[in-house]
DRENLUM-594691 format. One record per residue (C-alpha): residue in three letters; x, y, z. Coordinates in steps of 0.02 Angstrom, whole numbers, plus 50000, padded with zeros to 5 digits. Layout:
% DRENLUM-594691
AlaXYZ
...
END
This chain:
% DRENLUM-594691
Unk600135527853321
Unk601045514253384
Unk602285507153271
Unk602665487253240
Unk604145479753153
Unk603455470052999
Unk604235455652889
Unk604725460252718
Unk603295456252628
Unk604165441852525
Unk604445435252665
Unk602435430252696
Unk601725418152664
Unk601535411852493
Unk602315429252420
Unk600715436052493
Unk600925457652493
Unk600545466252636
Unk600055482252710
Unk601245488052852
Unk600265493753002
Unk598475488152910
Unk597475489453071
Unk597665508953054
Unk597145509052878
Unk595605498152905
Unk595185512653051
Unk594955524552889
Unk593545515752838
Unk592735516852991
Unk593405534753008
Unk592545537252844
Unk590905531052859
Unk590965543053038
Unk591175559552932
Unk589855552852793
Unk588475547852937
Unk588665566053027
Unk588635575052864
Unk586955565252838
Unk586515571253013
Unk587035588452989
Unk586075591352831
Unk584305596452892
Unk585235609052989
Unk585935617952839
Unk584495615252716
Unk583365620652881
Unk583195640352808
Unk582645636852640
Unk581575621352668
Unk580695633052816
Unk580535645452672
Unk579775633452543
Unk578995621352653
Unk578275628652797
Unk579055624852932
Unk579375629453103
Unk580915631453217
Unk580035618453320
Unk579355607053159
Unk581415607353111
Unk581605601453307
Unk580455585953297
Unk581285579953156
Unk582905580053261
Unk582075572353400
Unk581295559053283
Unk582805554453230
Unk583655553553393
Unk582215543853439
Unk582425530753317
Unk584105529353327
Unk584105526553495
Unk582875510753503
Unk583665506053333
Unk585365503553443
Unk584545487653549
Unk584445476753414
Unk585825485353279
Unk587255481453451
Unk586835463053438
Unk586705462453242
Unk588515469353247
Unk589075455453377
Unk588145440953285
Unk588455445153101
Unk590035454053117
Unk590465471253053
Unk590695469252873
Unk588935464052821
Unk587855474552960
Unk589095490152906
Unk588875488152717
Unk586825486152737
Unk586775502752867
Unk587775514152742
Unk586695507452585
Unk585215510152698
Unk585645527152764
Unk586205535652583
Unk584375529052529
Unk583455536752661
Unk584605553052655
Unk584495553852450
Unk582075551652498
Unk582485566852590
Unk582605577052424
Unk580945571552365
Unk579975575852529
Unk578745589552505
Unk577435587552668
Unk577955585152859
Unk577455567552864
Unk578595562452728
Unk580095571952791
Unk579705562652980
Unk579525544952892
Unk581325547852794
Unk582055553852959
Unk581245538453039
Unk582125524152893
Unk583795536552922
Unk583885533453118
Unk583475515753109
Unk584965513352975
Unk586215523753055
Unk585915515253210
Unk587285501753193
Unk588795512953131
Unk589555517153308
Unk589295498453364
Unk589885491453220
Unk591575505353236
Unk591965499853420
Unk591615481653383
Unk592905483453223
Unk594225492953359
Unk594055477353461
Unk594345466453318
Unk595885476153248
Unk596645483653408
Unk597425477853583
Unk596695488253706
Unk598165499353741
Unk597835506553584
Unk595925507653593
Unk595835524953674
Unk596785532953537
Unk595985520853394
Unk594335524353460
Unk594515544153461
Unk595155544053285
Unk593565535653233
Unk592345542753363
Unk593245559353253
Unk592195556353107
Unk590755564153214
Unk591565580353189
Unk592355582153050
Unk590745578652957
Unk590005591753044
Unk591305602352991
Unk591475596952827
Unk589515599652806
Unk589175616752825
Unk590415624652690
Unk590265612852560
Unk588465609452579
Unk587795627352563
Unk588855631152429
Unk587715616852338
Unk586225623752425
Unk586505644652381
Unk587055634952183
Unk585755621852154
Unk584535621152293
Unk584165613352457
Unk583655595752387
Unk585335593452282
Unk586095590352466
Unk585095575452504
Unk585425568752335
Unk587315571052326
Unk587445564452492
Unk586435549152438
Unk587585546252301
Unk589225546452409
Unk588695534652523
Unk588365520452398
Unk589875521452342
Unk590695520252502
Unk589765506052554
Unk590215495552399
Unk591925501052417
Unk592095494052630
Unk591235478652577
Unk592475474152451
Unk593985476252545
Unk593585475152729
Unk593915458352807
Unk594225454053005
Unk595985450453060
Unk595965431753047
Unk595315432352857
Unk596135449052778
Unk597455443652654
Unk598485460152679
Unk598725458552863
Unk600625453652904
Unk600865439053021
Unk601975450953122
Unk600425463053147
Unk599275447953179
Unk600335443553321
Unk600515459253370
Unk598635460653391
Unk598355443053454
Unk599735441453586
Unk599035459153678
Unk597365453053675
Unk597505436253759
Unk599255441053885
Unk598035458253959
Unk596845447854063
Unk595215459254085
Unk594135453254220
Unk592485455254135
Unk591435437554089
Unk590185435953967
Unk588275435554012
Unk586715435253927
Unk586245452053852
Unk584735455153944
Unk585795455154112
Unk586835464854050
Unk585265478054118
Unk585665469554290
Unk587285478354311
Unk587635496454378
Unk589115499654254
Unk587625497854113
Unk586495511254186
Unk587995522154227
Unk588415522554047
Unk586725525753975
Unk586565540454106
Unk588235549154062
Unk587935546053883
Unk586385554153899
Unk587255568953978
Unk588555568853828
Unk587135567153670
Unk586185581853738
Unk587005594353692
Unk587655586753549
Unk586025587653476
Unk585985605453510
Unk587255609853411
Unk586885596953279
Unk585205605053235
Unk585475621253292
Unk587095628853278
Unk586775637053084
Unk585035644253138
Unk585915650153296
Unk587405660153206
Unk586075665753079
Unk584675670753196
Unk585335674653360
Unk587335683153280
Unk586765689453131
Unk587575678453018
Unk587075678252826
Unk586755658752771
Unk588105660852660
Unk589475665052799
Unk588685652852940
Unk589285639952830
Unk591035643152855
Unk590895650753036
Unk589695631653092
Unk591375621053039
Unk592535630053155
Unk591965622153312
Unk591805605853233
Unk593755606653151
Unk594295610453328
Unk593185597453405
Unk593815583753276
Unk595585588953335
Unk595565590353510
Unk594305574353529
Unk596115563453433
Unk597185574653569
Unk596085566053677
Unk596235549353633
Unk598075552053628
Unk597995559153820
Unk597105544453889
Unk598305534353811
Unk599835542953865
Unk599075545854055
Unk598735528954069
Unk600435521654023
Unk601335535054128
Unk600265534554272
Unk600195512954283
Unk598165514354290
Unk597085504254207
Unk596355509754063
Unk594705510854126
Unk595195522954263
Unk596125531654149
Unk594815535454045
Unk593535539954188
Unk594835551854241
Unk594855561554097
Unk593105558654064
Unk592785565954230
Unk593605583754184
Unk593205584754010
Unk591195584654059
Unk591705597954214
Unk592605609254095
Unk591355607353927
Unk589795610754069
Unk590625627654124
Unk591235631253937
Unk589335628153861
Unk588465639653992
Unk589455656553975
Unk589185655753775
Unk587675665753773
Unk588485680053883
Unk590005681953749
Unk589615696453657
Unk590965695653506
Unk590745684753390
Unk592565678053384
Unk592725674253567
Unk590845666353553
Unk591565654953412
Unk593295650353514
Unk592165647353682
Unk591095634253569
Unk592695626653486
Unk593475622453652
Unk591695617253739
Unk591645605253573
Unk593355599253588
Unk593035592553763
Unk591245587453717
Unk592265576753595
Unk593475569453699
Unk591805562453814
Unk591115556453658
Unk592945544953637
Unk593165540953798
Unk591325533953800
Unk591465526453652
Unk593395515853700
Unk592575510653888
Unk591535495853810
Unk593035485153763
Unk593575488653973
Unk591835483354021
Unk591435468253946
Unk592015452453848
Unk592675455353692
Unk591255446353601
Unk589865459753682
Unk590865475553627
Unk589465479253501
Unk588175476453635
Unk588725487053763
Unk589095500853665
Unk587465501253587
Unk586605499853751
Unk587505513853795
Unk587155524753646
Unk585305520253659
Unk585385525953829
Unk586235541953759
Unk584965546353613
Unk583305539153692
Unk583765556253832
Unk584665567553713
Unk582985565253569
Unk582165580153694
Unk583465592353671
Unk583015598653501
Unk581275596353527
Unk581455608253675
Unk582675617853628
Unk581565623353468
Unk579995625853596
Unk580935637653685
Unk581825648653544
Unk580015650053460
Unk579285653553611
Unk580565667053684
Unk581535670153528
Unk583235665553612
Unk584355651753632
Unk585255656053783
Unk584325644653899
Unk584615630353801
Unk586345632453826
Unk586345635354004
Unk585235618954034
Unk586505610353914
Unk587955613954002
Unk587265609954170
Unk586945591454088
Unk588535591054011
Unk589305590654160
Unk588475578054262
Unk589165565654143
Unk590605564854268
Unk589385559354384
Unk588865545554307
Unk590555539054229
Unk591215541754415
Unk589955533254541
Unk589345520454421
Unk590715515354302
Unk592185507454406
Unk592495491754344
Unk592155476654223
Unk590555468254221
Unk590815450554290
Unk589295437654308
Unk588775431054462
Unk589475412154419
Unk591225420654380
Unk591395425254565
Unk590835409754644
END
């Protein structure tokens, strides 16, 4: 983290106290709200066993509610981007985590396929605006030197709720049942939304924020001259860099979404795993993901200040091998035999997965005007989830119909991989408006 030297804070003004380095405190919040939104996610996947037991369902009815939710989160992202950009992230953040606890918490009470579908449904469109609103508060907080490695330490959140998930919510599961994970979840997230509404402010307005650090954030932003212009956001659909985004993304979220849904049934059905253990065994790849997607962050950082590139290079670069090497990772998993080398193989094809997901998720601020951030990124994740909503869909199709998961993976890793495709051809440079270059 980069450090900056701070006034004492007596020496602010009117005795006002400070917090040194507050811009990497407010990321915790956003961090946060990350691990609580994937733990959300992650839930059907480790309440899937017992609510196929006592519901009735399928591999493929546990599927379709991935894919509904993927589905709705993805058209939820058109309209949740430009909430984020008009409203600002405070309000739009504090209304999706209220909004997502509530529909998490209905989860508990659903007893028929239709109600379980409608609850995904109100949880997509809520959790819709929390990456958005994450890279929009990144552009608020950080200069863009530091919004590869701010952005991975958020983007983080993604996998350590994942791996946080699986342990502690079967042990409520195997001690109180599969609904008491809906409900505790439910709970937690109230609280944290209460708790960022009350002390999250932007730069200009927090009370804690040290004039040296306001500076600090300030001078960066307006002495790195980024080419991109504002436009209106439907042309922003008139632009190459747009599509190229939404296409890699796309190549990114699908197998995500694999593992997402899948990965307990997988250990339990396809490795013999008792639910008990596939708790504990699920969070490995995830820790290792959450680590090596910050390593990242901390890479494209490093590469680009060594190398002289510009960050948006920089971060296409290491897109570009991340996607290769996560591709080629993903489609030998099925032909590892022991379990240990099956579960290292998916921690490393995570780990690079990851560092996609951050250097994805840190291009928007290279792309575009600092006041369509929100937008971008949105468009981009729609793209992402609108494509990646078939993979559990399809991927439960074809485990019920040939009892394995192995081609799945294959097809996953063969996507995974064309995200450097995408990032490479289509996503060279800032978006600038036709008027800009007259």
């Amino acid at each position: 983290m980069t450090a900056i030297r701070e006034s004492q804070p007596t020496q602010e003004s009117a005795g006002r106290k400070t917090i040194k380095n507050l811009r990497w405190w407010i990321l915790g919040w956003a961090l946060a709200a990350g691990i609580l939104n994937y733990m959300d996610r992650s839930a059907i996947s480790i309440a899937a066993p017992e609510m196929m037991t006592d519901l009735g369902l399928t591999r493929t009815d546990i599927g379709l509610l991935g894919t509904v939710f993927s589905w709705t989160y993805a058209f939820s992202q058109l309209p949740a981007g430009w909430l984020v950009d008009k409203l600002g992230a405070r309000r739009v953040y504090f209304v999706a985590i209220a909004g997502w606890s509530i529909a998490t918490a209905l989860m508990s009470v659903g007893t028929k396929m239709w109600h379980l579908i409608t609850f995904r449904v109100f949880l997509g469109m809520a959790e819709a605006p929390n990456s958005p609103a994450s890279a929009r508060l990144t552009a608020d907080w950080f200069p863009r030197s530091e919004r590869g490695q701010a952005t991975a330490i958020w983007d983080s959140g993604s996998k350590w709720g994942p791996a946080i998930a699986p342990p502690i919510l079967t042990a409520i599961m195997v001690t109180l049942g599969w609904h008491a994970i809906f409900i505790f979840l439910g709970i937690a997230g109230i609280v944290l939304a209460v708790a960022f509404y009350l002390f999250y402010r932007s730069p200009e307005a927090h009370r804690r924020v040290s004039e040296a650090e306001r500076a600090h954030i300030e001078a960066e932003r307006t002495s790195q001259k980024l080419e991109a212009t504002k436009i209106s956001w439907l042309r922003l659909f008139t632009h190459r860099q747009t599509w190229g985004m939404m296409a890699g993304f796309f190549c990114v979220i699908w197998i995500w979404n694999i593992f997402i849904v899948f990965l307990p049934l997988y250990l339990q059905e396809e490795r013999g795993v008792s639910i008990a253990n596939s708790g504990w065994l699920a969070a490995i790849p995830y820790l290792g993901a959450a680590v090596l997607g910050i390593t990242g962050g901390w890479v494209m950082t490093r590469y680009a200040k060594r190398a002289g590139q510009d960050p948006l290079k920089s971060k296409r670069h290491v897109m570009s091998v991340a996607a290769i090497v996560s591709g080629i990772l993903i489609c030998i998993i099925p032909s590892v035999d022991a379990l240990p080398l099956a579960i290292l193989v998916m921690t490393i094809a995570l780990g690079f997965v990851a560092t996609m997901q951050a250097a994805a998720w840190a291009m928007p601020g290279d792309i575009v005007d600092q006041s369509q951030v929100a937008s971008i990124g949105a468009i981009q994740n729609f793209g992402g989830y609108f494509g990646g909503a078939f993979a559990p869909l399809l991927t439960g199709i074809i485990a019920d119909a040939t009892g394995s998961y192995a081609p799945s993976f294959i097809i996953g890793g063969i996507i995974a991989a064309l995200a450097a495709v995408a990032y490479t051809v289509l996503v060279r440079k800032p978006i600038v408006s036709k008027k800009a270059l007259v």
